[in-house]
MDAnalysis code that builds the backbone (N, CA, C; Angstrom):
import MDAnalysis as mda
import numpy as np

u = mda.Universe.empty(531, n_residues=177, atom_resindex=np.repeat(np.arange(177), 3), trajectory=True)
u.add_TopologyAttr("name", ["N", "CA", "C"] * 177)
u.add_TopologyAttr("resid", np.arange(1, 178))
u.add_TopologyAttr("resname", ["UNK", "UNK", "UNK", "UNK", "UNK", "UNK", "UNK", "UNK", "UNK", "UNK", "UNK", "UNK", "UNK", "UNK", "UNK", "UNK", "UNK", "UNK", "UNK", "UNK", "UNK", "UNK", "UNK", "UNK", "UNK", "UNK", "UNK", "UNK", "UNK", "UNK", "UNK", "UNK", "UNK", "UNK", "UNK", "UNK", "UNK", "UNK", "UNK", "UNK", "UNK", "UNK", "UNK", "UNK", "UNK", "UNK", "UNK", "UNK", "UNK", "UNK", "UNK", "UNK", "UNK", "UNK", "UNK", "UNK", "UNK", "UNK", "UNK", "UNK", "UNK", "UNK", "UNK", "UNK", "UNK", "UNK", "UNK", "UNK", "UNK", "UNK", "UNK", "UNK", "UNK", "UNK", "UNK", "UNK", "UNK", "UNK", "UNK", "UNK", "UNK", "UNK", "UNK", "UNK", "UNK", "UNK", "UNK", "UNK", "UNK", "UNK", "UNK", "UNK", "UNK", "UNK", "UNK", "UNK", "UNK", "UNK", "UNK", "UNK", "UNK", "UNK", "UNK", "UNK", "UNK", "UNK", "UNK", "UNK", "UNK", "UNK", "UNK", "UNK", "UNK", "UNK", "UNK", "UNK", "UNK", "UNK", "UNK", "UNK", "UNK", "UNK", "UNK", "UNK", "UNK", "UNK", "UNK", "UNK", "UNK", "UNK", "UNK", "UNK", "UNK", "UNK", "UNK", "UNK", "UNK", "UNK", "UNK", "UNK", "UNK", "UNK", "UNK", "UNK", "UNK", "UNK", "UNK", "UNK", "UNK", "UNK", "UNK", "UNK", "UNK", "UNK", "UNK", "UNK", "UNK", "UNK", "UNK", "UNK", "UNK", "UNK", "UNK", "UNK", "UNK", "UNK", "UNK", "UNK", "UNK", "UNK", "UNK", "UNK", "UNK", "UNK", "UNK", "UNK", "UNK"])
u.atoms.positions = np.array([
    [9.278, 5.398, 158.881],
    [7.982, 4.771, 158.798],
    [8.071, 3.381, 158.141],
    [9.370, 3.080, 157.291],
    [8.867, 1.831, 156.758],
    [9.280, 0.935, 157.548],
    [10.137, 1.315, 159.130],
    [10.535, 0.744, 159.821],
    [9.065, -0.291, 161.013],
    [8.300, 0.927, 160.884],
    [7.356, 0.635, 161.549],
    [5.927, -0.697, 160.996],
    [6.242, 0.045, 159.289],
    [5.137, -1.198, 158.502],
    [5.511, -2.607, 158.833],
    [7.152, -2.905, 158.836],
    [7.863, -3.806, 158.969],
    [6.955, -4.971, 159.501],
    [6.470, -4.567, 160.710],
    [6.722, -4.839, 162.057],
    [5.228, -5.067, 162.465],
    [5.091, -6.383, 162.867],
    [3.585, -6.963, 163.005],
    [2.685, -6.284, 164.096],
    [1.232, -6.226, 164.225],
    [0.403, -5.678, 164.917],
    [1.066, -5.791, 166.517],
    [1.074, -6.590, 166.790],
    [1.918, -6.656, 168.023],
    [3.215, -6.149, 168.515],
    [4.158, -6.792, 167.761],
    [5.425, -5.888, 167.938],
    [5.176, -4.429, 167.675],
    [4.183, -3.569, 166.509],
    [4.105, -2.404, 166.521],
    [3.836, -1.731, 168.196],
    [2.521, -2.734, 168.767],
    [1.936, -2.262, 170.179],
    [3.217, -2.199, 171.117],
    [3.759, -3.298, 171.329],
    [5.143, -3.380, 172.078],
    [5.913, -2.405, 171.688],
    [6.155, -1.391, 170.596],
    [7.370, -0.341, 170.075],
    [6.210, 0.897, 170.900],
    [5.186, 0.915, 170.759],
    [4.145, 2.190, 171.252],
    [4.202, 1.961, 172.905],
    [4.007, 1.268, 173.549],
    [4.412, 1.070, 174.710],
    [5.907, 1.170, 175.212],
    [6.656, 0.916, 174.430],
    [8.441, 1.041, 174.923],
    [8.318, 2.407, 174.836],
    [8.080, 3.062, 173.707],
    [7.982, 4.575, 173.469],
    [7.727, 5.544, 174.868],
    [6.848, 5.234, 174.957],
    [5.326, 5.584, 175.764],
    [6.705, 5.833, 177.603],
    [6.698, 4.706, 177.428],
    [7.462, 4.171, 178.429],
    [9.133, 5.031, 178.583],
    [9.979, 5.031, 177.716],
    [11.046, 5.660, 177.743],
    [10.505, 6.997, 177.933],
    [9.534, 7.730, 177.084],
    [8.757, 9.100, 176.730],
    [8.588, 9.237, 178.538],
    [7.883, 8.729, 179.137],
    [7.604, 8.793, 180.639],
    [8.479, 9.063, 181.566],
    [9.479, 8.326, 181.670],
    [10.943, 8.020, 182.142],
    [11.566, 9.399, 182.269],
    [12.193, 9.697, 180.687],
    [12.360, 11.222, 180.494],
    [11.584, 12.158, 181.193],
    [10.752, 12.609, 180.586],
    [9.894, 13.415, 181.290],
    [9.858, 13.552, 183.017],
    [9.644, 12.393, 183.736],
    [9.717, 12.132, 185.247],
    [11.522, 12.319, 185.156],
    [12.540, 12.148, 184.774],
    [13.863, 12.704, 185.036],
    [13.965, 13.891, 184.807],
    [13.559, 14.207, 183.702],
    [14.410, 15.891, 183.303],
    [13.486, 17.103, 183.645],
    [11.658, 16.648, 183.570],
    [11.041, 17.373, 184.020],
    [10.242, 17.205, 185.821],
    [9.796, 16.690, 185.741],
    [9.033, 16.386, 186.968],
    [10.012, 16.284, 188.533],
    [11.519, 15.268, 188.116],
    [12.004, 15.582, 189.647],
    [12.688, 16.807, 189.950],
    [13.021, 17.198, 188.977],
    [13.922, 18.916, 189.490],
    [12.709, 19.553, 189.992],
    [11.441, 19.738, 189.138],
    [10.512, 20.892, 190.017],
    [9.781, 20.116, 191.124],
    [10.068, 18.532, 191.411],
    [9.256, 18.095, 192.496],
    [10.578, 18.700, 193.503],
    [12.104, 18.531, 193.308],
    [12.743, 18.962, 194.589],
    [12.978, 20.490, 194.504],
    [12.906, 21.239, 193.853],
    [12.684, 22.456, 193.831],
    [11.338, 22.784, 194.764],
    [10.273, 22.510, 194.282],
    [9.230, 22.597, 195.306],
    [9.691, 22.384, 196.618],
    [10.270, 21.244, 197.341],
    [10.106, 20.509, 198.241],
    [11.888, 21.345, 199.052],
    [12.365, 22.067, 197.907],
    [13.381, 23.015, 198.570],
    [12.640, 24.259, 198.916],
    [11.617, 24.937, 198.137],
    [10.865, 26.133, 198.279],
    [10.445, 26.081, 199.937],
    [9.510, 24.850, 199.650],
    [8.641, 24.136, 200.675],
    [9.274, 24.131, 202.210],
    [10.943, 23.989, 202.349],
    [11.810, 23.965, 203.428],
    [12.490, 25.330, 204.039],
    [12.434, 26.012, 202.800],
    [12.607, 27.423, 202.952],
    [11.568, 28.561, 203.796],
    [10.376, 28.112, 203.081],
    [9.455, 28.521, 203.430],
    [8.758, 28.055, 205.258],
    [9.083, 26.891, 205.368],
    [8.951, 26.619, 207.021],
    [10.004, 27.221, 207.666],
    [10.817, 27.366, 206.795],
    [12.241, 28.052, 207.591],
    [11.862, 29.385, 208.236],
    [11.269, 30.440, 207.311],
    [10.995, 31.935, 207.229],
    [9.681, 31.646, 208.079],
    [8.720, 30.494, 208.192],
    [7.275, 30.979, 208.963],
    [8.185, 30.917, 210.628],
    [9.080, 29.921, 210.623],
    [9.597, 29.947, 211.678],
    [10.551, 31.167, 212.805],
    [10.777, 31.436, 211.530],
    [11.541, 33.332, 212.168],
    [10.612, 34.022, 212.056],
    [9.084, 33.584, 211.158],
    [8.313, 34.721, 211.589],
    [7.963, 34.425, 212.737],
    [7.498, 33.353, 213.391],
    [6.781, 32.546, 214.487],
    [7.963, 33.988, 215.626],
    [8.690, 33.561, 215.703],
    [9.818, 33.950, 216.747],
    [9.595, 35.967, 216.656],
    [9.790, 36.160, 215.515],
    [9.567, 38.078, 215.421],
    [8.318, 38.029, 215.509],
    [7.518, 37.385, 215.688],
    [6.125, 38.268, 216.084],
    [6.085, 37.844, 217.939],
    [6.382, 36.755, 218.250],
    [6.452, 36.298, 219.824],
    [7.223, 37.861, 220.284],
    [8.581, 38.489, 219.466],
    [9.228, 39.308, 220.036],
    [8.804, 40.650, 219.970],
    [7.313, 40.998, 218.792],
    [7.077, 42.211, 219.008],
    [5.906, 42.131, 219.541],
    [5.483, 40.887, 220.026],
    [4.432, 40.779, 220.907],
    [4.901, 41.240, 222.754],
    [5.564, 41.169, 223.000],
    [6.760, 41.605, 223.685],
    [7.572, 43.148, 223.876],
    [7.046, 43.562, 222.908],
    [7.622, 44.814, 222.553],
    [7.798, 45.664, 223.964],
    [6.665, 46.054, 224.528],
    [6.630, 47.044, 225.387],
    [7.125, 46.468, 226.648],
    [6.754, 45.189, 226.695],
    [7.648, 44.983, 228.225],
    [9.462, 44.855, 228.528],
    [9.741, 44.987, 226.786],
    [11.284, 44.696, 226.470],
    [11.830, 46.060, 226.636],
    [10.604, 47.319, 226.215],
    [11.318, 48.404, 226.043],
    [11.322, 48.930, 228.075],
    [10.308, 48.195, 228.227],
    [10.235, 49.036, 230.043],
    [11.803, 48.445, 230.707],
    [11.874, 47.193, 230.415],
    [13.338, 46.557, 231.112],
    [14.615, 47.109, 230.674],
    [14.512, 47.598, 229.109],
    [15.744, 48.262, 228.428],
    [15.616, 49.954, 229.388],
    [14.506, 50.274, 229.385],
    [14.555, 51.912, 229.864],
    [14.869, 51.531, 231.436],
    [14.747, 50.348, 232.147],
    [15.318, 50.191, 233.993],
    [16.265, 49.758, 233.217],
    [17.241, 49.440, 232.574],
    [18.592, 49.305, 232.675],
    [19.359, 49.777, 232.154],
    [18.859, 51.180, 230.861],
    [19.686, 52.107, 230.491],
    [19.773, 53.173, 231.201],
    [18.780, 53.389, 232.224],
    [19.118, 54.325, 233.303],
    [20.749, 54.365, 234.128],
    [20.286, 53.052, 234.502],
    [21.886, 52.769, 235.019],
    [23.175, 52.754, 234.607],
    [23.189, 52.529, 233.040],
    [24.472, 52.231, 232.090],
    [24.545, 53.152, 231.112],
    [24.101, 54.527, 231.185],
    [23.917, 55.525, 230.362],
    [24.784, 56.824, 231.320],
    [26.041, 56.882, 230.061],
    [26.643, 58.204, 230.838],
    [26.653, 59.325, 230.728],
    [25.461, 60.103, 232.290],
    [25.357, 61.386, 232.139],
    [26.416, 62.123, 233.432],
    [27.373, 62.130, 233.545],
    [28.375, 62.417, 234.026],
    [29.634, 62.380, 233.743],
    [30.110, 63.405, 234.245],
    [31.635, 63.402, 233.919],
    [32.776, 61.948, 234.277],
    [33.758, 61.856, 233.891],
    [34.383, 60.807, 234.049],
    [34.762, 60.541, 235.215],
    [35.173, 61.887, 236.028],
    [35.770, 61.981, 237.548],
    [34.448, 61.575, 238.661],
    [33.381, 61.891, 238.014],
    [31.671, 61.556, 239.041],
    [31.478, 60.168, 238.877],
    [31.819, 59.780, 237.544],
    [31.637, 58.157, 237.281],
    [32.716, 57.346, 238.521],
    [33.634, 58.112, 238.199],
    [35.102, 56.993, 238.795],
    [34.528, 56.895, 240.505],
    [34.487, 58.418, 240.846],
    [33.933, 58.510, 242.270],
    [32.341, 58.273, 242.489],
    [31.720, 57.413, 242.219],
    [31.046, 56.942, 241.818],
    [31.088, 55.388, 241.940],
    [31.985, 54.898, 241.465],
    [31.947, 53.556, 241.192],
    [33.172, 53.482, 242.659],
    [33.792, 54.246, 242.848],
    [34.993, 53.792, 244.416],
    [33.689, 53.932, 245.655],
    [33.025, 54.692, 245.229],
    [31.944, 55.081, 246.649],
    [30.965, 53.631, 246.270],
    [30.395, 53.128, 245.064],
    [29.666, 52.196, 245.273],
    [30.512, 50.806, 245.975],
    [31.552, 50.237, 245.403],
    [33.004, 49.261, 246.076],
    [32.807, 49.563, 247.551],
    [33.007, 50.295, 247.539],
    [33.460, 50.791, 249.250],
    [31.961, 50.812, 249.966],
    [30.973, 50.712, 249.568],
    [29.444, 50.953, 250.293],
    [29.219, 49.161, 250.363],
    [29.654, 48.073, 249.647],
    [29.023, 47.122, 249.077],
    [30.333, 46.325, 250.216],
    [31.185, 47.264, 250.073],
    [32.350, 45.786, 251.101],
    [32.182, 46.226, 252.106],
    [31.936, 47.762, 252.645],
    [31.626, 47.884, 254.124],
    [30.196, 47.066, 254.606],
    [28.943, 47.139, 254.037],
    [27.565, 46.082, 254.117],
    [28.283, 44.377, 254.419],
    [29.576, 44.454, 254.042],
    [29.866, 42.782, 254.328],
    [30.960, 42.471, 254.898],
    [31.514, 43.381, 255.588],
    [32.371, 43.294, 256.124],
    [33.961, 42.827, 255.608],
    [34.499, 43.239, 254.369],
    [35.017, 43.542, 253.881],
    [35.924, 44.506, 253.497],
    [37.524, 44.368, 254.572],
    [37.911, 45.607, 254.871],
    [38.968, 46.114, 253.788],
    [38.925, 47.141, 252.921],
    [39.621, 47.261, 251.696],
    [40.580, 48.420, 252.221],
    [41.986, 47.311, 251.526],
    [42.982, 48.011, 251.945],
    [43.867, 49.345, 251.060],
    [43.490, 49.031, 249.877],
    [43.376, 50.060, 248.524],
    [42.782, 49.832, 247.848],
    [42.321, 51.221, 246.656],
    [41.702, 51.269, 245.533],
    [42.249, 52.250, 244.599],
    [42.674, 51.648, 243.286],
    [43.293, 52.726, 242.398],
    [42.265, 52.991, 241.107],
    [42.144, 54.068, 240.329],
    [41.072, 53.891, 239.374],
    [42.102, 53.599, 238.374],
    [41.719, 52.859, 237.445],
    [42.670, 52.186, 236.473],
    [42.153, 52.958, 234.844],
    [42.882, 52.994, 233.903],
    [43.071, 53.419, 233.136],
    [41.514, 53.352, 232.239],
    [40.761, 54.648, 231.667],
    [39.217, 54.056, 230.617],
    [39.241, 53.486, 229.686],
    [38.938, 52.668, 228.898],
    [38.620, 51.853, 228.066],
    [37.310, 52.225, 227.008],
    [37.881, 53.371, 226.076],
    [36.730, 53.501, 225.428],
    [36.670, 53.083, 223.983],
    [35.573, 53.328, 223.856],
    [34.972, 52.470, 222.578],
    [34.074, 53.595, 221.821],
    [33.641, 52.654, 220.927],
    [32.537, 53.776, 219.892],
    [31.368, 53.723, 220.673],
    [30.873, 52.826, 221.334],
    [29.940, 52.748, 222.090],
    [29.894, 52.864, 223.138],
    [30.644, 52.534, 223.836],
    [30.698, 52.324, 225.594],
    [32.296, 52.804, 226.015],
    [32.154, 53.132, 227.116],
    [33.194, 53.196, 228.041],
    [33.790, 52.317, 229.224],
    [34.342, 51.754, 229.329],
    [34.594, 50.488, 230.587],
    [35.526, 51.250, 231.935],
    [35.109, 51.745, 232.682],
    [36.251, 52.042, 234.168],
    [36.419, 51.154, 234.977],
    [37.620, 50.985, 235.112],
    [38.254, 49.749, 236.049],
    [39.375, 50.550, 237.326],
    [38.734, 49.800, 238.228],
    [39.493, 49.783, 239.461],
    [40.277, 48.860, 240.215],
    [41.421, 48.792, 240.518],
    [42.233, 47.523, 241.249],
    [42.055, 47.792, 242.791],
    [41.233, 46.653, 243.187],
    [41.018, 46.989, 244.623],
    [42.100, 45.657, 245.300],
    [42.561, 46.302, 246.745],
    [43.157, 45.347, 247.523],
    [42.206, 45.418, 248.722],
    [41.589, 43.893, 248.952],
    [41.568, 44.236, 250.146],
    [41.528, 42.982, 251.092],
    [40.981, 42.563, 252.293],
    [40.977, 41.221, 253.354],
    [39.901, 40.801, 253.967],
    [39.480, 39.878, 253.904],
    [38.432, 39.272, 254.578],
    [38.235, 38.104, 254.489],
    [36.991, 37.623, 255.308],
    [36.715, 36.422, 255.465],
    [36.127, 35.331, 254.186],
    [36.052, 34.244, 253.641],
    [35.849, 33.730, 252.728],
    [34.696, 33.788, 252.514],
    [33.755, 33.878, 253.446],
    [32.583, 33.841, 253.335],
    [32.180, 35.312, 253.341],
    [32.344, 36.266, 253.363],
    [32.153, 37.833, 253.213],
    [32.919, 38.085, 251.672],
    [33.894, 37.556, 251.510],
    [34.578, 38.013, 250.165],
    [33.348, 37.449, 248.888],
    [32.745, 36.036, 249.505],
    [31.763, 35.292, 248.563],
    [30.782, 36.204, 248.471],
    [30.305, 36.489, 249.434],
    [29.445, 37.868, 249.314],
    [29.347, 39.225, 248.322],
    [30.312, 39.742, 248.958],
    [30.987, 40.844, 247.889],
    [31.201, 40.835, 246.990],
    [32.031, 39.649, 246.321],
    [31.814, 39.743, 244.917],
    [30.538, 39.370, 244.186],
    [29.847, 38.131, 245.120],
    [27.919, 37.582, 244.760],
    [27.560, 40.169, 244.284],
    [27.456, 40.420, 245.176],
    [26.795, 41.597, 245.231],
    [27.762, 42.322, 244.228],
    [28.776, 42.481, 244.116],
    [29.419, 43.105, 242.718],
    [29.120, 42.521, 241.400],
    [28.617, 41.611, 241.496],
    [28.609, 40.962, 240.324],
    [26.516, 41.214, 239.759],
    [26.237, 41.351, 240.836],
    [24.971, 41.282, 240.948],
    [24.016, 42.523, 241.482],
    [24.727, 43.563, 241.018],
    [24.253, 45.217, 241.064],
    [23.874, 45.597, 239.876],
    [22.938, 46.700, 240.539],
    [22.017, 46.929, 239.138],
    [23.121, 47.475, 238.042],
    [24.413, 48.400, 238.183],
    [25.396, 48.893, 237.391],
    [25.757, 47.798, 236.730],
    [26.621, 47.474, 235.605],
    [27.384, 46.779, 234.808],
    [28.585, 46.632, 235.533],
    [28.875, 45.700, 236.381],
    [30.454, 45.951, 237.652],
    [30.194, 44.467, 237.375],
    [31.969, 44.269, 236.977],
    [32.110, 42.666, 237.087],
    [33.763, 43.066, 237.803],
    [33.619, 41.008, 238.056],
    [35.512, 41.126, 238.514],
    [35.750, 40.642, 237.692],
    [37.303, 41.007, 237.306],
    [38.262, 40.366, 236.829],
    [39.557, 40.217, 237.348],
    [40.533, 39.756, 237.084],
    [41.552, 39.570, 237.702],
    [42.288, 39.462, 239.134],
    [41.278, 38.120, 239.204],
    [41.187, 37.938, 240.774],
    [41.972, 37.023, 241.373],
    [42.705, 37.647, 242.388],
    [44.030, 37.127, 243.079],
    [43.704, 36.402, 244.271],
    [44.094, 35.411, 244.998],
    [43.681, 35.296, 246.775],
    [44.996, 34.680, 247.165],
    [45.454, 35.416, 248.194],
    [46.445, 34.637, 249.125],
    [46.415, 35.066, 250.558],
    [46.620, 33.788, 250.772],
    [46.403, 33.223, 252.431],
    [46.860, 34.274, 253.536],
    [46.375, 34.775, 254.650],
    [47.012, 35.704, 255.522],
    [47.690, 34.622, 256.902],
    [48.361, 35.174, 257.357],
    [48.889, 34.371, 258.718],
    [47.826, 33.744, 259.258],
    [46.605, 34.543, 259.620],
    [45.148, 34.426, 260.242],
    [44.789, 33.404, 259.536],
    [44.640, 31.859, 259.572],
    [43.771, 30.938, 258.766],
    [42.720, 31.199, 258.159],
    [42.154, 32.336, 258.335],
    [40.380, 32.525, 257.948],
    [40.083, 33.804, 257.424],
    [41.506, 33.965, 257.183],
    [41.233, 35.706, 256.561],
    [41.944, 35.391, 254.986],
    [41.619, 36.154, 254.411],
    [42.627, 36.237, 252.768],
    [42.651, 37.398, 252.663],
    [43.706, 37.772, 251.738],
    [44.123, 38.672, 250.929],
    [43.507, 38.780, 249.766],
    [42.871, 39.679, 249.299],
    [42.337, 39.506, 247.620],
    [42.850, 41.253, 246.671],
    [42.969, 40.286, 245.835],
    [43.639, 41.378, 244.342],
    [42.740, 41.416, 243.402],
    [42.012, 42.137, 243.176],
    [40.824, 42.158, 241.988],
    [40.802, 43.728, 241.220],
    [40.400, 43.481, 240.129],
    [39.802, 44.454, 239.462],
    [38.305, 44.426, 239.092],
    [37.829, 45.528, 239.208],
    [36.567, 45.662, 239.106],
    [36.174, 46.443, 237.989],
    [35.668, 46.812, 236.773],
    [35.251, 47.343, 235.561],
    [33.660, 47.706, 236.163],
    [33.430, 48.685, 235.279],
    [31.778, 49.202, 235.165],
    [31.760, 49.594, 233.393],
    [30.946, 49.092, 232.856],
    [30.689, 48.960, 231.557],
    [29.584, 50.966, 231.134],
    [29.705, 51.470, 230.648],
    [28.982, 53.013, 230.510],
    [28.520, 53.025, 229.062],
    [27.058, 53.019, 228.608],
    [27.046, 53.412, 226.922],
    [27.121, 54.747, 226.857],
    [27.835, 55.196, 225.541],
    [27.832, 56.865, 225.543],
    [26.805, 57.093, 225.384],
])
């Protein structure tokens, strides 16, 4: 205090204002910007979560037409048959889908199951010959059946005939237990 008597009416006002002033400073550093970006982190969080809510309510708004498309396509990929009905099953569907396109198959072996905790995968190695534009077919329609049937491991070589090929494929069908 005797620092302060010192010190003329003015310079005292000028020390109450520096005060005032540093006092402010502080306060707006140590208090005010952490909870202004804290807020303004809350604040980002919070659009974050209305935004996944936005999206889970669009999806249980949805609900029943998701469950009608899941029940038409677990019909198909749900295994209620034995493994030997599946296999013959999936050689009789191959063989129904390349005869419709003219697609003459020269073998089919059922290839080893592939199971899982969930699903089962059966694969078949088909050989067979046709035209490029029927093979485009056949696989368009294997690929594009209501079952889970994809190709993989697909071979083509040229026959004497310019317009015919040879094809080597495997075919899988995907099964949930």
């Amino acid at each position: 205090m005797d620092f302060l008597s010192r010190l003329s009416k003015k310079e005292r006002r000028l020390f109450y204002i520096t005060v005032a002033v540093v006092a402010i400073v502080f306060l707006d550093r140590v208090v005010f910007k952490p909870v202004i970006n804290k807020l303004e982190s809350f604040n980002g969080k919070i659009s974050l979560e209305e935004k996944k809510l936005e999206k889970s309510m669009l999806i249980l708004a949805q609900e029943q037409a998701i469950n009608n498309e899941y029940k038409k396509f677990a019909e198909n990929i749900k295994q209620s048959q034995s493994e030997e009905e599946v296999i013959a099953g999936l050689l009789s569907s191959i063989e129904k889908m390349a005869n419709s396109v003219s697609v003459f198959i020269l073998d089919m072996k059922p290839g080893p199951v592939d199971k899982s905790e969930f699903y089962k995968k059966y694969s078949v190695k088909v050989e067979a010959e046709a035209k490029i534009n029927n093979l485009s077919d056949f696989i368009y329609q294997l690929e594009n059946s209501p079952k889970l049937l994809r190709v993989s491991d697909f071979r083509l070589t040229p026959q004497k005939k310019e317009t015919v090929l040879k094809v080597s494929m495997t075919v899988t069908e995907v099964l949930i237990n």
